[in-house]
C-alpha beads as a LAMMPS data file, in Angstrom:
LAMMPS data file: protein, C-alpha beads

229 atoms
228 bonds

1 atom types
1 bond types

-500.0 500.0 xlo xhi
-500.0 500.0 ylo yhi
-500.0 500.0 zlo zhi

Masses

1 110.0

Atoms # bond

1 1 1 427.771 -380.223 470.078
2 1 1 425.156 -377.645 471.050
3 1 1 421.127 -377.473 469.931
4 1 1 419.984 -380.865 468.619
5 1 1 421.250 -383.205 466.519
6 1 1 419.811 -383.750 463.525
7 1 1 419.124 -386.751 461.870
8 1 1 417.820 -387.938 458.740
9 1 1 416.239 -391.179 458.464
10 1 1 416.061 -392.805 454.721
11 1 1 414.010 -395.804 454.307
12 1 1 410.704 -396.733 452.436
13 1 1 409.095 -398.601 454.913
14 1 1 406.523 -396.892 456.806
15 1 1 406.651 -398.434 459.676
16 1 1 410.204 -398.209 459.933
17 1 1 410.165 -394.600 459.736
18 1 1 407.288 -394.218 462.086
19 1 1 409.301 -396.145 464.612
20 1 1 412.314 -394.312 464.348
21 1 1 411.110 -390.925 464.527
22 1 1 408.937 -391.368 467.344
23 1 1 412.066 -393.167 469.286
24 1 1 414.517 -390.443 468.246
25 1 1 412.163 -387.326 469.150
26 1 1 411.554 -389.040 472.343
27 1 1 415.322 -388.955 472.656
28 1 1 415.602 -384.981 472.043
29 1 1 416.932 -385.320 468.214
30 1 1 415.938 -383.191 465.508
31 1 1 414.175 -385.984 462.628
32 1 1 413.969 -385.644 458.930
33 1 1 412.157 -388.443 457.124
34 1 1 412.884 -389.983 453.343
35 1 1 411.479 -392.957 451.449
36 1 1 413.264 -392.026 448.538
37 1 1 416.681 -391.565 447.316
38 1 1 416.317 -388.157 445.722
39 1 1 414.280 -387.428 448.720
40 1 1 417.132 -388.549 450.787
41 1 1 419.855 -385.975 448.459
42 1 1 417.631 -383.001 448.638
43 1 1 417.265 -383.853 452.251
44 1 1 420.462 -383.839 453.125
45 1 1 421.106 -380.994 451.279
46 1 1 418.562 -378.488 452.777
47 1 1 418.744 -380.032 456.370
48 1 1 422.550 -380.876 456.666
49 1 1 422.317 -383.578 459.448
50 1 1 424.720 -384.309 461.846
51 1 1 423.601 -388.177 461.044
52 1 1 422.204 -390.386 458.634
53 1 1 420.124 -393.255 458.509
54 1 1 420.222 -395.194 455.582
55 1 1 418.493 -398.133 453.889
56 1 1 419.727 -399.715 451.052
57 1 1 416.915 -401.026 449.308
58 1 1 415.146 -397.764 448.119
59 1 1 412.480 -397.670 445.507
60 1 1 414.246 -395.261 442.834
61 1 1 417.905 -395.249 443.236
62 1 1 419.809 -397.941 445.394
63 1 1 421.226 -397.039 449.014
64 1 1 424.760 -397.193 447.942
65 1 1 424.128 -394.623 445.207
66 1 1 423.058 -392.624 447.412
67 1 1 425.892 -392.996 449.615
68 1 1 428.129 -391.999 446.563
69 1 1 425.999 -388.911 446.199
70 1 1 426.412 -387.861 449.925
71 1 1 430.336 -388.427 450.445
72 1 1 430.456 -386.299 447.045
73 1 1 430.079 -383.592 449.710
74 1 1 430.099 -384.272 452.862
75 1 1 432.055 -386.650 455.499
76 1 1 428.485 -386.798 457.614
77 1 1 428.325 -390.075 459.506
78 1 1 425.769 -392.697 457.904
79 1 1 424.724 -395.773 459.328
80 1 1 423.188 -397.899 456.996
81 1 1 420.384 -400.120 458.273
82 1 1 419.329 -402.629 455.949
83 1 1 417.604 -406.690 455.740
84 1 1 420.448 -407.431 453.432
85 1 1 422.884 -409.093 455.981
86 1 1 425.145 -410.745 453.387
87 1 1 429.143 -410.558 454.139
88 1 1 429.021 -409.101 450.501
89 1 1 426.321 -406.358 451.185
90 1 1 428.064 -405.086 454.324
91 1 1 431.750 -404.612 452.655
92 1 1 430.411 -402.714 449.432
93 1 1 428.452 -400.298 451.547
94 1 1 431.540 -400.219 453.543
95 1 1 433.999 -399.461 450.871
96 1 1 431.385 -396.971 449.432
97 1 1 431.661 -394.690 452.484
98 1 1 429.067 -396.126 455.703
99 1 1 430.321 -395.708 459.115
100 1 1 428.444 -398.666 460.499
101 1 1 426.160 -401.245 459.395
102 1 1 423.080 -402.491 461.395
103 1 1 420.751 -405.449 460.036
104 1 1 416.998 -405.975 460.280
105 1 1 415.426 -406.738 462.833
106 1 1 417.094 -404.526 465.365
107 1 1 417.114 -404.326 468.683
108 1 1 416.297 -400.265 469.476
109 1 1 418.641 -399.637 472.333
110 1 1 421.893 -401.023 470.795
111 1 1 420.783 -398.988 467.613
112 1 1 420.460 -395.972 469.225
113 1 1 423.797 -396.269 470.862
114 1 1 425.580 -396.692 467.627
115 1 1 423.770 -393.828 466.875
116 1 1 425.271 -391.371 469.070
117 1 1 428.762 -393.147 468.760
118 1 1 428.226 -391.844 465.525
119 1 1 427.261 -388.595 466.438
120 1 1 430.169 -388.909 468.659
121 1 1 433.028 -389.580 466.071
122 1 1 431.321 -387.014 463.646
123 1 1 431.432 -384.179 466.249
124 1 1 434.966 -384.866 467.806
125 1 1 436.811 -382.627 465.273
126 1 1 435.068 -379.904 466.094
127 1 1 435.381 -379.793 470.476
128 1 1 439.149 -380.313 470.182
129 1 1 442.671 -378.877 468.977
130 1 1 443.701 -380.454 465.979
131 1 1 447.237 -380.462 464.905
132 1 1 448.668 -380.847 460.935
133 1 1 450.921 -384.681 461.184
134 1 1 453.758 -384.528 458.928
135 1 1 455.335 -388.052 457.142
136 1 1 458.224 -388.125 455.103
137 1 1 455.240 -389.749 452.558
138 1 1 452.067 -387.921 452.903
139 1 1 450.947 -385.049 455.873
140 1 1 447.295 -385.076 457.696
141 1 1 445.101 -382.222 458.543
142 1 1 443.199 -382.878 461.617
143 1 1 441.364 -380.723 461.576
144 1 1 440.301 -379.984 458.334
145 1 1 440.311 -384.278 457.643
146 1 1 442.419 -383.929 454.914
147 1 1 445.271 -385.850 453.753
148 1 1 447.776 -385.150 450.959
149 1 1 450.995 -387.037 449.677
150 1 1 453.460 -384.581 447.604
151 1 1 450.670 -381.762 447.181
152 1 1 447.874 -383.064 446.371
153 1 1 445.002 -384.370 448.098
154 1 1 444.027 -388.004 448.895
155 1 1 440.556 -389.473 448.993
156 1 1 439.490 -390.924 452.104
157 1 1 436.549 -393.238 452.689
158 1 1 435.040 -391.667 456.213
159 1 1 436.178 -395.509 457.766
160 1 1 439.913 -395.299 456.000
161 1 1 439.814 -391.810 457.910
162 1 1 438.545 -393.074 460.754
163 1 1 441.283 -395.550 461.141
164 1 1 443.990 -393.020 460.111
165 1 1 442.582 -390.420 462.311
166 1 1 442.874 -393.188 465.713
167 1 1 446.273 -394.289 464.482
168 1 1 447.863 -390.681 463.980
169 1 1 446.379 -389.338 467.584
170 1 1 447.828 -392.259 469.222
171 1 1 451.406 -391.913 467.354
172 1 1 453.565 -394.700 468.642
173 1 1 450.854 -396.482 470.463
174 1 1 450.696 -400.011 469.542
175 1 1 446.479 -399.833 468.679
176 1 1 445.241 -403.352 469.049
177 1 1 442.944 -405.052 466.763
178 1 1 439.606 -404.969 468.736
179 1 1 440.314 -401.124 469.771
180 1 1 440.303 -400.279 466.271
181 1 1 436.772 -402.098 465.487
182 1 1 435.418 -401.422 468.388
183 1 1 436.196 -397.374 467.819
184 1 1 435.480 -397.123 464.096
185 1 1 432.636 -400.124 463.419
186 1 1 431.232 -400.698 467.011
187 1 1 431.160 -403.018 469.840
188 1 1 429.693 -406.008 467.321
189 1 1 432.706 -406.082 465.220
190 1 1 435.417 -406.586 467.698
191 1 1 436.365 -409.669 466.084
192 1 1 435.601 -408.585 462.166
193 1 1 439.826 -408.583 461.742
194 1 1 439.394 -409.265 458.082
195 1 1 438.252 -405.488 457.942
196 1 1 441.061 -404.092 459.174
197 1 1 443.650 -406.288 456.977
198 1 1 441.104 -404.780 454.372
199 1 1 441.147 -400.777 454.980
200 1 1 445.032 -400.852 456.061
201 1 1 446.544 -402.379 452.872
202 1 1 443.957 -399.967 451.235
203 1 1 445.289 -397.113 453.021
204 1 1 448.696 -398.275 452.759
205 1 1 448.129 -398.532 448.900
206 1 1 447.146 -394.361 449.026
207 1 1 449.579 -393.148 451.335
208 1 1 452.816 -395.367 451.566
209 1 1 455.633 -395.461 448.600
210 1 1 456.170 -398.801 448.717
211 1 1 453.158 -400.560 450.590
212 1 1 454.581 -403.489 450.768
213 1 1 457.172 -401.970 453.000
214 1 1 455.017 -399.428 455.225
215 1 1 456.998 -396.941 456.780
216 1 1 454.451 -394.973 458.891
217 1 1 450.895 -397.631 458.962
218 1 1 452.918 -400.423 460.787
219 1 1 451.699 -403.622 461.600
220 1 1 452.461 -405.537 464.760
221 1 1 452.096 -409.135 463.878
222 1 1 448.647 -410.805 466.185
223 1 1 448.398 -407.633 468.022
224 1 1 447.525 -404.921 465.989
225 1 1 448.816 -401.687 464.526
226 1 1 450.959 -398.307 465.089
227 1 1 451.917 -395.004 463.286
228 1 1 455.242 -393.209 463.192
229 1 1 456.346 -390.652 461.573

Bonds

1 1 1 2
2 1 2 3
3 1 3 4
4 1 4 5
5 1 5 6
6 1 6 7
7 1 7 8
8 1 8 9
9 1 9 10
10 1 10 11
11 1 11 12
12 1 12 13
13 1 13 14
14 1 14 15
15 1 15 16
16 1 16 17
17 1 17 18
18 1 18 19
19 1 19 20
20 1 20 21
21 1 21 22
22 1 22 23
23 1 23 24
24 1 24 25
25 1 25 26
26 1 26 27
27 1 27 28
28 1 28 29
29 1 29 30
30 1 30 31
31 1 31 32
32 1 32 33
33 1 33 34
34 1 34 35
35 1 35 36
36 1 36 37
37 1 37 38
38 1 38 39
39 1 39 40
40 1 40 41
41 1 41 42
42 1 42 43
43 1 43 44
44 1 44 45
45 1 45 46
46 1 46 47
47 1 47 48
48 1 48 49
49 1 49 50
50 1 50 51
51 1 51 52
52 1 52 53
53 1 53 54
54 1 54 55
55 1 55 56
56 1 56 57
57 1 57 58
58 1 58 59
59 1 59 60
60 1 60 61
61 1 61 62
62 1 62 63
63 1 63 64
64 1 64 65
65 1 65 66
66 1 66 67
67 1 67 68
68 1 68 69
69 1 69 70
70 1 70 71
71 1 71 72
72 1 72 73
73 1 73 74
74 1 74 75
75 1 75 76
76 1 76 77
77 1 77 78
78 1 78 79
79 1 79 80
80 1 80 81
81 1 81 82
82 1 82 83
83 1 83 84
84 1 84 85
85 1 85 86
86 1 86 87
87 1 87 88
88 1 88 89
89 1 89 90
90 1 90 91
91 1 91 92
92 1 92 93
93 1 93 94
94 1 94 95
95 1 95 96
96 1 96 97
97 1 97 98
98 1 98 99
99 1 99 100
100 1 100 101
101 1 101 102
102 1 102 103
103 1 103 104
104 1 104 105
105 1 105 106
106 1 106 107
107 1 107 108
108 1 108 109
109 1 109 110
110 1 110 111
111 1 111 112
112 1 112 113
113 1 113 114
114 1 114 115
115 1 115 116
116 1 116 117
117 1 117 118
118 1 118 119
119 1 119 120
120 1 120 121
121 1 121 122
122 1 122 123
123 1 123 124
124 1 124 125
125 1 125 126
126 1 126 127
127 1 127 128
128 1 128 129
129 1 129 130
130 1 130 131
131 1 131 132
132 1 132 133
133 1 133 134
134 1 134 135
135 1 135 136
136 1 136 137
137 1 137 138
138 1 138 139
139 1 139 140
140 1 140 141
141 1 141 142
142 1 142 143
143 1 143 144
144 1 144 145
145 1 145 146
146 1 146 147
147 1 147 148
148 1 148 149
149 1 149 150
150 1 150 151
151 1 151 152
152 1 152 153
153 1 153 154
154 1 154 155
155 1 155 156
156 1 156 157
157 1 157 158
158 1 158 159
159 1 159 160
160 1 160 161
161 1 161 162
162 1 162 163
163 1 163 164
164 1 164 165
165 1 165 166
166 1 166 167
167 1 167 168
168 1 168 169
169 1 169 170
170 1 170 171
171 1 171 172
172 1 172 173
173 1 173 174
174 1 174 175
175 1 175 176
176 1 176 177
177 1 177 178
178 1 178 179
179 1 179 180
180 1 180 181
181 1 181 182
182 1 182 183
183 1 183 184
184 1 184 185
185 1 185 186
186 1 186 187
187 1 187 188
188 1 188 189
189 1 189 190
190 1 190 191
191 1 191 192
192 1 192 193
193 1 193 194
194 1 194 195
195 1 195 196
196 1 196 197
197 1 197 198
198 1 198 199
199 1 199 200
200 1 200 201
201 1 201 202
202 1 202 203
203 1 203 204
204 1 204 205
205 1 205 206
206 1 206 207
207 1 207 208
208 1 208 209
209 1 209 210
210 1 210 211
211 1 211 212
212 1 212 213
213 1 213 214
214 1 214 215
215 1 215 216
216 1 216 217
217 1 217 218
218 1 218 219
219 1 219 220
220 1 220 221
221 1 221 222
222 1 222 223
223 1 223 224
224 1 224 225
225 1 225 226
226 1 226 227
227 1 227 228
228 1 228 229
């Protein structure tokens, strides 16, 4: 990625934001500020960021709305950072589209690094060659992230992509569990396995014709998971 990468931090604490931008300009990024959720939407809108930052508990509309009103247009990497650390939280932002998940109080370095894994994943489709994978079941785009099963195209979550995207470039590669979360969620959810039974019978349920018999999203029993064609 060339020039700076922009990011746009959403949350309505002041100090918060006053932390983060001073730590991420320090760091060479490009910073946008929010406190709202409609400040957050037009935001993204006018600034299109590489990244965002996103709290949950906003003062007008609730993070994961938000979230709903991003992916409505773009697959941009969000990380939502939020004092709500229930199991319960953490999946429904999850499902609704957020690429990672950091709680309240945070340590900066660690954030920062999931920040530019972030960056990292969001970025990768555009430095390399990206070939169209075709199933007997559905076909996937690469390069464009799309996926479609008998013409028409499937909805992705940006972590149901994620995992498709890892298992598809490593066709016939056994994947193991902690790869997977470590690649898609981050180091701190090597051992989250519940996720992945999660986002693979979801996937499986979208792209499979009988998931109960995958053909293509296979699973290899304590050890993780592979793709064929």
């Amino acid at each position: 990625m060339t020039g700076k990468v922009r990011v746009l931090v959403v949350d309505d604490e002041p100090q918060i934001l006053r932390t983060l931008r001073i730590n991420l300009k320090a760091r060479g990024f490009d910073v946008t500020t929010a406190s709202t959720g409609a400040g957050a939407l037009t935001a993204a809108g006018r600034t299109n960021p590489h990244v965002v930052v996103l709290d949950l508990g906003l003062p007008d509309i609730d993070g994961v709305t938000v979230l709903a009103g991003l992916r409505g247009w773009t697959n941009v990497p969000v990380i939502v950072l939020s004092a709500r650390s229930d199991a319960s939280d953490k999946v429904l932002a999850l499902d609704a589209g957020a690429d990672d998940y950091v709680t309240k109080p945070f340590g900066m370095e660690e954030f920062l690094a999931r920040l530019r894994a972030a960056v990292r994943r969001g970025s990768a489709a555009d430095e390399t060659e990206h070939p169209v994978v075709e199933t007997s079941a559905f076909t996937v785009d690469l390069r464009s992230k799309k996926v479609t099963r008998d013409g028409v195209n499937i909805h992705l979550t940006p972590t149901e992509w994620g995992i498709l995207e890892l298992l598809v470039r490593n066709e016939g590669k056994l994947i193991g569990h902690s790869e997977i979360l470590n690649q898609v969620w981050g180091a701190s959810y090597v051992t989250q396995t519940n996720y992945l039974r999660v986002y693979l019978a979801s996937l499986r349920r979208k792209l499979e014709p009988d998931p109960t018999h995958p053909r293509h999203l296979l699973t290899e029993a304590g050890m993780g998971y592979r793709f064929v064609r």
